[in-house]
C-alpha positions in Angstrom: 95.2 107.7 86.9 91.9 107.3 84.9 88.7 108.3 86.6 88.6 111.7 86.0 84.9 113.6 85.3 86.5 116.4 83.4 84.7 117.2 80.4 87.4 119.1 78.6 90.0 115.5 78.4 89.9 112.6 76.0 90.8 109.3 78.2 90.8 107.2 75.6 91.6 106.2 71.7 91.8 109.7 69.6 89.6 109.6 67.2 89.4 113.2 66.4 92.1 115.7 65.3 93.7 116.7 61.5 96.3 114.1 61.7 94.3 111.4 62.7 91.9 110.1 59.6 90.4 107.1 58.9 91.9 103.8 61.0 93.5 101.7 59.2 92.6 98.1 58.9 95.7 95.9 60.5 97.5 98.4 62.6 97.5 97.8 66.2 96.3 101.0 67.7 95.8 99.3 71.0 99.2 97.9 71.5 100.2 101.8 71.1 97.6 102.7 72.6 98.4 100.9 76.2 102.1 101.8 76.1 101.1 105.2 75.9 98.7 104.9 78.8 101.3 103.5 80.8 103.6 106.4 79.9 100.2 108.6 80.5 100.3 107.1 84.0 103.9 107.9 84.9 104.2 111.8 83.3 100.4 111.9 85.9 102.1 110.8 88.9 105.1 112.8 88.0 103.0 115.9 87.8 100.6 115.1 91.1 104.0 114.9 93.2 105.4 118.2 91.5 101.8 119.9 93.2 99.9 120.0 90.0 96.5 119.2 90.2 94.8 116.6 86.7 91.9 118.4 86.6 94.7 121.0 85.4 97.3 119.9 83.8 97.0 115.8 82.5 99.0 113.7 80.6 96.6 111.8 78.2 97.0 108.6 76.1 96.6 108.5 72.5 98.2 107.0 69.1 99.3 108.2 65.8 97.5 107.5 62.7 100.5 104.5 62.0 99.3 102.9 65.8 102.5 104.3 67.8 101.9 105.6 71.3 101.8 109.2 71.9 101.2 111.1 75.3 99.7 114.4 74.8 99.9 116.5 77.5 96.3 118.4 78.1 97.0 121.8 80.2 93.8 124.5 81.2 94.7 127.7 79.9 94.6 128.8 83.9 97.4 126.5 84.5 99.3 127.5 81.7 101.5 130.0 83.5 102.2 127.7 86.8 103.8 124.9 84.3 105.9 127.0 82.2 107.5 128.5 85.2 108.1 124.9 86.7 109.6 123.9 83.0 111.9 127.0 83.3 113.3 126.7 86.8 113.8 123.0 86.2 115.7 123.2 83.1 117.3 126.5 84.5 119.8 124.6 86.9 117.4 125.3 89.6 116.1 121.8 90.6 116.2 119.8 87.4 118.1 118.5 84.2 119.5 121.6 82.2 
């Protein structure tokens, strides 16, 4: 699921944000780092076969300032809209878990 040209994702290690300060020496922000990817890759493919296109909405990799995983979910302000009514019909009883 990596690849993408879009200026306005991080693919990678976050190194910016308020909760993410200095690394620390000895924590394994790779490890977390590639679980998260693979988790990244899943939520993508997920979303792709739900009709959503990455350049819109994008699950991207990252870790927490102790080196766990996290998946951040990038979504275009455009797109906004289209995924909330997806969330609501799917937790709605309408074609997902309630």
């Amino acid at each position: 699921m990596t690849g993408s040209d879009e200026d306005w994702l991080s693919d990678g290690l976050d190194s910016e944000g308020a909760e993410c300060g200095l690394w620390v020496s000895g924590v394994d922000y790779i490890a977390g780092w590639r679980a998260a990817r693979e988790a990244a890759d899943r939520l993508n493919r997920a979303l792709l076969g739900a009709g959503f296109e990455l350049s819109q909405v994008r699950a991207v990799a990252s870790t927490d300032e102790c080196g766990r995983g996290v998946v951040r979910v990038a979504v275009r302000l455009d797109a906004v809209d289209r995924l909330v009514v997806f969330l609501e019909a799917a937790t709605s009883g309408e074609g997902g878990p309630a």
